[in-house]
C-alpha positions, 0 to 999 in steps of 0.5 A, a space after each residue: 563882834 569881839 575878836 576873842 585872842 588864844 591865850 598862852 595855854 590855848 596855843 601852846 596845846 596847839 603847838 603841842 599836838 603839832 609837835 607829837 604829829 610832826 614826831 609820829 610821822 617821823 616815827 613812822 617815816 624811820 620805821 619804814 627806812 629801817 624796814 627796807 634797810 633790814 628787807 635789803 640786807 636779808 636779800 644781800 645776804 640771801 644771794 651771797 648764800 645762793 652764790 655760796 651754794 650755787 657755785 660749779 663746785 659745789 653743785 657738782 660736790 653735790 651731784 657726787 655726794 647724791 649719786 654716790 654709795 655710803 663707801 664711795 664717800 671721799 672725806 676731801 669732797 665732804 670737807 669742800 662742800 661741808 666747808 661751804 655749807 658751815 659757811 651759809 649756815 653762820 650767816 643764816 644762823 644769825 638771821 632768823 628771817 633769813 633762816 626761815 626763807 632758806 629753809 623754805 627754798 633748801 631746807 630738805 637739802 641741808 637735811 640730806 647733805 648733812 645726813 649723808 655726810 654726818 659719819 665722816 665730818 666725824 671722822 674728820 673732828 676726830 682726825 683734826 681734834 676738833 669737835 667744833 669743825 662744821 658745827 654751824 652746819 651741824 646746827 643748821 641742820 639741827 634747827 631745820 630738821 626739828 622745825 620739819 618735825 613741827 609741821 
């Protein structure tokens, strides 16, 4: 019985698809490293939001805001919890995963907030000359309410 030896192509095919294994599993590896990386900040950026918000301030700003009639509105209190709430939606802004889990958990919230306090961050972009004052709450607001229309 002969023993029949690779021959140089034989082996170099083996080597070959060894190599494309060995860079799949690579591949895979890093895809999921990066997911978890992604998952992880989403989540840091999520709690920085909810400590944003979720501060005494403001859950009081907007317990006033809520319980208070469209005269009673004072333009200091709308400007802190606006201020807060153009903070988040920078961040969330640039998230679009982000986004879509906040709008799930606090979606008719910012659709509220921003309707009751849309007639006086007018009045203060007028004040200030800025049209641009809040504005990421603004647009915030804009992609919640017309995604809420969606469904």
């Amino acid at each position: 019985m002969e023993m029949k030896l690779w021959s140089l192509e034989e082996i170099s095919s083996i080597a070959s698809v060894v190599e494309l294994i060995v860079v799949i599993i690579s591949i895979i590896y890093a895809k999921k490293q990066l997911d978890d990386s992604v998952l992880s900040r989403r989540i840091q950026l999520l709690r920085e939001i909810i400590s944003e918000v979720g501060t005494d301030e403001i859950r009081e700003l907007r317990s006033w805001l809520y319980n208070s009639s469209e005269e009673d509105i004072d333009l200091d209190k709308v400007r802190r919890l606006a201020v807060a709430y153009d903070r988040i939606s920078f961040m969330l802004l640039n998230d679009r995963n982000a986004l879509k889990l906040f709008r799930e958990f606090q979606g008719n919230e910012i659709i509220q907030i921003w309707e009751k306090v849309e007639s006086r961050i007018r009045i203060i972009r007028d004040q200030r000359k800025n049209p641009d004052y809040c504005i990421h709450f603004e647009k915030l607001y804009l992609s919640i309410s017309t995604s809420e229309r969606k469904y």
